[in-house]
C-alpha positions in Angstrom: 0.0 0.0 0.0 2.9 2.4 0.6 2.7 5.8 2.4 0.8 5.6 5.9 -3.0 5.9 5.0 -4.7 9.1 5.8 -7.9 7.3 7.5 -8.1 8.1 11.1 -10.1 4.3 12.0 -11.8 3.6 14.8 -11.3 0.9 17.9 -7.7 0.3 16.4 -4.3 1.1 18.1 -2.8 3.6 15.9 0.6 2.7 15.3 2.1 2.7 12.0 0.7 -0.3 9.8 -1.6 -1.5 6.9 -5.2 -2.5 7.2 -6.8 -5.3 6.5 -8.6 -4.2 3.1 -11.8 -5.5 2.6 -13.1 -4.7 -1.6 -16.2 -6.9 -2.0 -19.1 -8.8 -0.4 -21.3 -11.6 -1.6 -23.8 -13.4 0.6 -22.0 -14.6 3.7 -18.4 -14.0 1.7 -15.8 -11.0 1.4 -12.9 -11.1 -0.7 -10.2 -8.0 0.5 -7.4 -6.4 -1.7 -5.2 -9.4 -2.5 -8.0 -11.5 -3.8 -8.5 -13.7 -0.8 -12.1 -14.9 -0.2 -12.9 -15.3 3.3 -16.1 -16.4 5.0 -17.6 -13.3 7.2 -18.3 -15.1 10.7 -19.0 -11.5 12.4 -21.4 -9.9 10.0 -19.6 -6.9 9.5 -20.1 -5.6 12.9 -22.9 -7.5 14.0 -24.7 -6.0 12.0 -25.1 -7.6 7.8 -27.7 -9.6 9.0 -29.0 -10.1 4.8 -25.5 -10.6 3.8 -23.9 -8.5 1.2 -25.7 -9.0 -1.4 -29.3 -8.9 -1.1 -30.8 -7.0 -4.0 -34.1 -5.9 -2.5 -32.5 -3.5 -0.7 -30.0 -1.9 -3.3 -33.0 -1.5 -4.8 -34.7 0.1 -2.1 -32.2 2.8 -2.0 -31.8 3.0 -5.5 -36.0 4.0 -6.0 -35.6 6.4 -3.2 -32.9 8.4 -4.4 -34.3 8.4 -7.5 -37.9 10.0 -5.3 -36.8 11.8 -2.5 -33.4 11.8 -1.8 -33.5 13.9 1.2 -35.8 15.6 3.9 -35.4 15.6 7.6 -37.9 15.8 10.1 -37.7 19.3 12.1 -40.1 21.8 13.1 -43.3 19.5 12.7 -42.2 18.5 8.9 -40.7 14.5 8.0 -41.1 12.1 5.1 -43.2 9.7 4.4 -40.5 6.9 4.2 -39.9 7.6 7.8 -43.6 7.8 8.9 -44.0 4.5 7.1 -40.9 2.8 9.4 -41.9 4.1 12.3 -45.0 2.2 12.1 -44.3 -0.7 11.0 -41.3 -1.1 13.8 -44.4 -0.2 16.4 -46.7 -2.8 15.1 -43.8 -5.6 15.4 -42.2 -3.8 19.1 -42.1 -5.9 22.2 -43.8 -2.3 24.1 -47.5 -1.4 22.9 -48.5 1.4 21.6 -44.6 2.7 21.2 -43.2 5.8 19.8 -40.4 5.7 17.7 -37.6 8.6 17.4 -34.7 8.0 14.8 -31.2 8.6 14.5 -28.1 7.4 12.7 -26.2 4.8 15.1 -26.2 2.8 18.0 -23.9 5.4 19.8 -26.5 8.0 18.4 -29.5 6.0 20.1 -28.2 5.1 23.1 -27.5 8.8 24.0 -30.8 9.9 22.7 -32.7 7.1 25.1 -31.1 8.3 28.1 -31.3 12.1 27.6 -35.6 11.0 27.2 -34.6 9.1 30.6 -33.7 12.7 31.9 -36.2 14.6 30.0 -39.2 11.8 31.2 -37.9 12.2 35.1 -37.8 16.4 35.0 -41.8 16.7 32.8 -42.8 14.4 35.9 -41.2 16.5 38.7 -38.1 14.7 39.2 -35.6 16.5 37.6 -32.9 14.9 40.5 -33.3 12.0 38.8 -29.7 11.9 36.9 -28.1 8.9 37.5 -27.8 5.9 35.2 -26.7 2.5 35.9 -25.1 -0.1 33.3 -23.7 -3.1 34.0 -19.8 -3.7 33.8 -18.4 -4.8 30.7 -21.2 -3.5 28.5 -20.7 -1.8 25.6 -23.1 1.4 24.6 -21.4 3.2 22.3 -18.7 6.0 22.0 -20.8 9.6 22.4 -19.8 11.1 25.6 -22.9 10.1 27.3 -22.5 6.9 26.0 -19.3 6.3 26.5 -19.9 6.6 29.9 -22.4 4.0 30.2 -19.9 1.7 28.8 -18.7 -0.4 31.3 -15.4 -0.8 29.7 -12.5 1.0 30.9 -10.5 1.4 27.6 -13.8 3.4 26.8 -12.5 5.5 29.1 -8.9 5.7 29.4 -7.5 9.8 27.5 -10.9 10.9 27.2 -10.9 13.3 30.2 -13.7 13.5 32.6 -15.1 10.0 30.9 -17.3 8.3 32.4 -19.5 11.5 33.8 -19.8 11.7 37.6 -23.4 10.7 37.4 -22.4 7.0 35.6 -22.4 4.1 38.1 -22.4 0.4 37.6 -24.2 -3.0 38.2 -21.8 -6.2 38.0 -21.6 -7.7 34.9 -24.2 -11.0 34.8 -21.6 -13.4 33.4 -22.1 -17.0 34.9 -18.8 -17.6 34.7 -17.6 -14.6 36.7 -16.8 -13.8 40.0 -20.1 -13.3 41.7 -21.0 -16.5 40.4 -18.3 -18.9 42.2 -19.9 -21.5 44.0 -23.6 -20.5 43.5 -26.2 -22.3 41.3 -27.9 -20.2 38.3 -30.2 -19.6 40.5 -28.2 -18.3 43.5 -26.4 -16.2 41.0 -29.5 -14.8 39.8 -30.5 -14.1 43.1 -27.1 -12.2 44.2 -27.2 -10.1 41.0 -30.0 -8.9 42.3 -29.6 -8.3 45.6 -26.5 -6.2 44.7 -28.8 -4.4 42.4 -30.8 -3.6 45.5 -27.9 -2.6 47.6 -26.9 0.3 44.9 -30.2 1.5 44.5 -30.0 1.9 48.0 -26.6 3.3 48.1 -27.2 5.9 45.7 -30.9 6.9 46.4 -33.5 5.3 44.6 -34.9 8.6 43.9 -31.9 10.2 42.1 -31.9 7.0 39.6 -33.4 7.9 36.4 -32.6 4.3 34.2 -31.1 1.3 33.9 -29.3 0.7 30.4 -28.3 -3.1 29.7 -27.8 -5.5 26.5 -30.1 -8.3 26.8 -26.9 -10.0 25.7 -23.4 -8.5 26.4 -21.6 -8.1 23.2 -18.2 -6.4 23.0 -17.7 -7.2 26.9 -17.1 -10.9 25.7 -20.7 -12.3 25.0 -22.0 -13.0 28.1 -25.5 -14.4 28.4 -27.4 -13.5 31.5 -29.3 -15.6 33.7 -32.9 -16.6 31.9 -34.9 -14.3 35.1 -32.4 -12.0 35.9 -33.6 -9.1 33.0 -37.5 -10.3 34.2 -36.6 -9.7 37.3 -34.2 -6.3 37.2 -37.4 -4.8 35.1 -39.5 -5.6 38.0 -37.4 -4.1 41.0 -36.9 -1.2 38.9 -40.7 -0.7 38.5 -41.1 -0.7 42.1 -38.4 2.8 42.5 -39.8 4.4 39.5 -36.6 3.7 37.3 -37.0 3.0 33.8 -35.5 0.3 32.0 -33.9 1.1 28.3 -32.9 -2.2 26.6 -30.1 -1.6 24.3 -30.8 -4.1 21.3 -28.4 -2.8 19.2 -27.0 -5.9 18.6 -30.1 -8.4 19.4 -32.6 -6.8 17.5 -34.4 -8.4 14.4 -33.8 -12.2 15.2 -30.5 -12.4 16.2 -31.1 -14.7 19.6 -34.1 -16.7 18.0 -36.8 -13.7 18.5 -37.6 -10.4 16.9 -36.0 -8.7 19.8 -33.5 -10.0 22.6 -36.0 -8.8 25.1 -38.8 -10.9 24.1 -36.1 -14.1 24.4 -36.0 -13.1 28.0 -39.7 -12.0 29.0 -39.1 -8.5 29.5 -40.8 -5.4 27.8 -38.5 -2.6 28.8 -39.5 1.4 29.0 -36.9 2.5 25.7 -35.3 0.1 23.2 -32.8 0.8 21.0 -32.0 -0.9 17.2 -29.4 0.1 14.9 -27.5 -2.9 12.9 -29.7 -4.9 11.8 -32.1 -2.3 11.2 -30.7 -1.9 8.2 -28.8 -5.0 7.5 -26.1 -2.0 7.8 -26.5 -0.9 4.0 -27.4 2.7 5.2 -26.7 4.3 8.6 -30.4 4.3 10.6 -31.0 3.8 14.0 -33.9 3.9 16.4 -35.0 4.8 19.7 -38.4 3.1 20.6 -40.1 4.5 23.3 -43.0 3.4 25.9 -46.4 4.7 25.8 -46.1 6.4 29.3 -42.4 8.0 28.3 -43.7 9.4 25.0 -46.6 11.1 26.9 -44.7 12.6 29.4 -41.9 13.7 27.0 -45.1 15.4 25.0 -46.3 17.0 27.4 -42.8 18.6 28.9 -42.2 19.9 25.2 -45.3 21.7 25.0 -44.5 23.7 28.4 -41.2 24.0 27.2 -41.9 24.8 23.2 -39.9 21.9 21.6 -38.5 18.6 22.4 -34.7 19.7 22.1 -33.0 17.2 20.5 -32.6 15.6 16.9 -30.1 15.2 14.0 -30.5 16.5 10.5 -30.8 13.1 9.2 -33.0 11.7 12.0 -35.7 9.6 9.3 -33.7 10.0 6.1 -35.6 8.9 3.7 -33.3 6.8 2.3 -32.2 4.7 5.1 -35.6 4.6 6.1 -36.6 2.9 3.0 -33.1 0.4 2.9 -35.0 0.0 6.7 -38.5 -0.9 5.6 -37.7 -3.3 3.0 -34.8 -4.9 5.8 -37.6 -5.4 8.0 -40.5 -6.5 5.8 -37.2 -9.6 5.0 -37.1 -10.0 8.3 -40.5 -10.8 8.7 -41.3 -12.5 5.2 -39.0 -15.2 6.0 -39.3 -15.2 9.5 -35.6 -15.2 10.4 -36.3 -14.7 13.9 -37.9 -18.4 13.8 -35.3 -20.1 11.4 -32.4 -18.6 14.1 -34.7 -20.3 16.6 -35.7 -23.7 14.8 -32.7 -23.8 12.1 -29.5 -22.0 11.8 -29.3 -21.7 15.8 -29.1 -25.2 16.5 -26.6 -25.8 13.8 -24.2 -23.1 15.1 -24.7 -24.2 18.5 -23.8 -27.7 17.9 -20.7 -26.9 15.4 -19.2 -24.7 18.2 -20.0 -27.1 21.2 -17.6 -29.2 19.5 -14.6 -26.5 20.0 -15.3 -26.9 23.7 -12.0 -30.1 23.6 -10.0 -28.3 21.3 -6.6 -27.3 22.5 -6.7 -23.9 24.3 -9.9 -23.2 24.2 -11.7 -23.0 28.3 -15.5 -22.7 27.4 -17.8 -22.1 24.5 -21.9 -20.6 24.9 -24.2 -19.6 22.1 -27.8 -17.9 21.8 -29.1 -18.2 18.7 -26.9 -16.8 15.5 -24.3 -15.5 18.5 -21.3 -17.8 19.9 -18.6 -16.7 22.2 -15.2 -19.3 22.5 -12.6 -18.6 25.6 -9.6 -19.2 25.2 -6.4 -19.9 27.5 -4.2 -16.7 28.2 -1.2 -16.2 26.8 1.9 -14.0 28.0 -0.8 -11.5 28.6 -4.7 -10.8 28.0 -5.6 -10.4 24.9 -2.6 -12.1 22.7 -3.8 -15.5 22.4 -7.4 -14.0 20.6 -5.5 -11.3 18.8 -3.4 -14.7 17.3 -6.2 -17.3 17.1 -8.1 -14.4 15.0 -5.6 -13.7 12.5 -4.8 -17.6 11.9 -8.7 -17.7 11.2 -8.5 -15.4 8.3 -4.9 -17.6 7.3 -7.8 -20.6 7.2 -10.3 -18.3 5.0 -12.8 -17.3 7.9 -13.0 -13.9 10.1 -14.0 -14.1 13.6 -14.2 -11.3 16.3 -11.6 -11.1 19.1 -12.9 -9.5 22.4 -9.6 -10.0 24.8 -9.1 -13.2 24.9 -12.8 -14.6 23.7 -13.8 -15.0 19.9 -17.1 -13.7 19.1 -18.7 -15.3 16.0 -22.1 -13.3 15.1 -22.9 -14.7 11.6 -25.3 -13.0 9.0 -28.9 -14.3 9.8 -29.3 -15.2 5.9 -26.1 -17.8 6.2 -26.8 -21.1 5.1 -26.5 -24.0 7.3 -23.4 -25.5 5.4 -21.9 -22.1 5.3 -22.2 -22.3 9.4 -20.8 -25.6 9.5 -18.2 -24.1 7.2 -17.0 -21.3 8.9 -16.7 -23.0 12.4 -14.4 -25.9 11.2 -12.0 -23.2 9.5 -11.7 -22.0 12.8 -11.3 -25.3 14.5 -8.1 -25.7 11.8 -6.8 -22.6 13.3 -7.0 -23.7 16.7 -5.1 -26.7 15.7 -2.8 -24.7 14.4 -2.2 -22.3 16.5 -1.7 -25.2 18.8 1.1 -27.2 16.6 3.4 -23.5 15.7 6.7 -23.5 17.5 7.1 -21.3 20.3 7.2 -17.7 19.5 5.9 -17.5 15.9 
C-alpha cells in the first residue's frame, strides 16, 4: 500500500501499519485487496444480518434516491418513508402502543434514550433524577454520554472527565464470573440482584433515572445472563420508578431466535434501541423506541417548554428509512427470527459445542446466531485471541476477538453449510495455533 494511509479508523491502536482491506461482499463472503475470499463469521459488525448482497434493498435505495433523496424531520415536517418505518417497527415492538424517534447509530441512540430518561424524570417533577446505571463490561457506544455507560474502561482511558460523575455500575451478569463462584444459576441470579438492591440503595432510589443493559453482552465478551435475571431487574426497577432502556443494538431483528432479545428473556422494557440490523447496515439508521407512558410525558414537557430539544438533521432520512423498511419486511417475510430459533441456531450451536476439547480453548456458549469461545491466556490478556483471530483469516474465515474470547455473530441469511463451514475453518486454526513452534 505504501505511504501511511490518511484514514483516522476507529477501535484500532494507531501505530504505523496496513489495514486489513476488505473490496467486496457476496452473501455470507468477502474477498479483500489481495483476492482472498474469506467467510464473514461476524457480520460486518454485527450487523449484515441479509448478507452482502441482497438485491431488495439496493434496490430500495436506489428507487428512493431516484424519489426523495432527502428531507429531515424538524419543526413539525418529515417524510413519508420515515412515517412509514416508524409504524411498521411499532406494530412488530415488544412495548405497545410505542413511539419511535430516529437517528443514525447505536452510539446516536443510546445517547438519545437516556437524555428522554432525563427529560421523562424532569416533565414528571423529578428532575434529581440523573443517575444511570449499566452493568460492567457492557458496551453502549462511544458519544460522551454513551461512552460513559460503557462499562469498559478502555472506553475511558484519554478521554478526560469519561465516564461522567453521574455514571455508576451493576456487575456484569456473566455465569462464569466472580459473583458466580460457587452459587447455582439460581443463586447467582439471586445475588445479581440483591446487589442491584444494595446500589439503589446506596445511591438513592430517587436520584436513579434508568437502567441501560444489553439483553446479551456483546463487546464485553458475549455474556449471556441468567434466563430471570432481566425479568426480574425490570421488576425491581418498576417498584423505584426507574425505567429500563434495553439496548438491542445488537439483538434486535432475530438475532437470539426472537424479533427482539427482550422478548427471548420475557421482558418489555421502557426505551429500546436498534441500529445494525435495522438496516442490514446498507445505510446508517438507527432507532430509539419509546413506551407509551415516556412518549406522553416527553409530549407533554415539550409543549410547556416549546420543543423537544434534541434531533439530528438526518433523523428519518428517507433513504435509510426505505433500505430499513424493506430490511424489516425480509425479516419478517422469511421469518428469520424463527429459522435462528428452529434452524440456523441449533446448527451453530452444535458446530461450536464441539470446539469446547480443542486445544486452548476454556468454554464455548451460544444464543441463537451468536457464539462466544474462551480461550487460554497467553503471555498476557488479549494475545492469544489477537493470534487465534488472524490464523482464522490464514484458514479463509474472520471471527471477532474480544480480549481473549472469539465472538462469532454470523449473518442471519447464512446457510447452514456455510455455518458448518465457517466454524471448522476456525477449528483448523486452533489446531494450528496449537502445533506452531514457540514464539511464531
Amino acid at each position: 500500500m505504501g505511504a501511511e494511509p490518511t484514514i483516522l479508523e476507529p477501535h484500532t491502536p494507531h501505530q504505523p501499519s496496513e489495514p486489513h482491506i476488505i473490496v467486496r461482499g457476496e452473501g455470507c463472503r468477502v474477498w479483500d485487496s489481495t483476492g482472498a475470499e474469506l467467510l464473514d463469521a461476524v457480520a460486518g459488525l454485527w450487523c449484515v444480518s441479509l448478507g452482502y448482497s441482497e438485491r431488495r434493498l439496493i434496490d430500495a435505495a436506489t428507487r428512493q434516491l431516484e424519489r426523495l433523496p432527502f428531507y429531515g424531520s424538524f419543526n413539525h415536517r418529515t417524510n413519508d418513508v420515515a412515517l412509514a418505518l416508524a409504524d411498521e417497527l411499532a406494530a412488530v415492538a415488544p412495548m405497545s402502543r410505542c413511539k419511535v424517534f430516529f437517528a443514525n447509530s447505536g452510539s446516536e441512540a443510546n445517547d438519545s434514550a437516556i437524555k428522554f430518561a432525563w427529560y421523562y424524570h424532569a416533565a414528571r417533577g423529578e428532575a434529581d433524577r440523573t443517575v444511570i446505571l449499566s452493568h460492567e463490561r457492557a458496551y453502549h457506544g462511544s458519544t460522551a454520554v454513551a461512552a460513559s455507560a460503557t462499562g469498559l474502561a478502555h472506553m475511558h482511558g484519554g478521554f478526560g472527565p469519561l465516564p461522567f460523575d453521574m455514571f455508576h455500575r451493576l456487575p456484569c451478569p456473566d455465569p462464569a464470573g466472580e459473583l458466580a463462584r460457587e452459587s447455582s444459576p439460581e443463586e447467582f441470579e439471586d445475588r445479581l440482584l440483591a446487589v442491584a438492591e444494595e446500589t439503589i440503595q446506596r445511591l438513592g432510589p430517587k436520584r436513579i433515572a434508568a437502567v441501560i443493559a444489553e439483553p446479551v453482552l456483546g463487546a464485553g465478551g458475549l455474556v449471556v445472563p441468567p434466563p430471570g435475571y432481566l425479568r426480574r431487574l425490570k421488576e425491581l426497577l418498576r417498584q423505584h420508578g426507574i425505567l429500563l432502556i434495553a439496548d438491542e443494538v445488537i439483538t434486535a431483528f432475530g438475532r437470539t431466535g426472537s424479533m427482539f432479545g427482550s422478548q427471548h428473556f420475557s421482558v418489555e422494557p421502557d426505551l429500546l434501541t436498534v441500529a445494525k440490523g435495522l438496516s442490514s447496515a446498507y445505510l446508517p439508521i438507527s432507532a430509539v423506541l419509546l413506551g407509551e407512558h415516556v412518549w406522553r410525558a416527553l409530549g407533554d414537557q415539550s409543549s410547556r417548554l416549546g420543543t423537544l430539544g434534541h434531533g439530528f438533521t438526518y433523523s428519518g432520512h428517507p433513504v435509510c428509512a426505505a433500505v430499513a423498511r424493506e430490511s424489516l419486511r425480509i425479516v419478517v417475510e422469511r421469518d428469520l427470527p424463527g429459522r435462528v430459533r428452529q434452524v440456523t441456531g441449533p446448527v451453530l450451536g452444535e458446530a461450536v459445542s464441539r470446539l469446547a476439547d480443542a486445544p486452548g480453548v476454556l468454554g464455548v456458549r451460544s444464543l441463537g446466531l451468536l457464539a462466544g469461545i474462551d480461550l487460554a491466556a497467553a503471555t498476557k490478556p488479549g494475545v492469544a485471541g489477537k493470534r487465534l483471530a488472524a490464523r482464522a483469516v490464514e484458514q479463509g474465515v474472520i471471527v471477532r476477538a474480544i480480549g481473549d474470547t472469539l465472538i462469532l455473530a454470523p449473518p442471519l441469511a447464512t446457510e447452514e453449510h456455510d455455518l458448518t463451514d465457517m466454524v471448522k475453518r476456525l477449528d483448523a486454526a486452533l489446531a494450528a495455533e496449537h502445533s506452531a513452534p514457540a514464539g511464531e
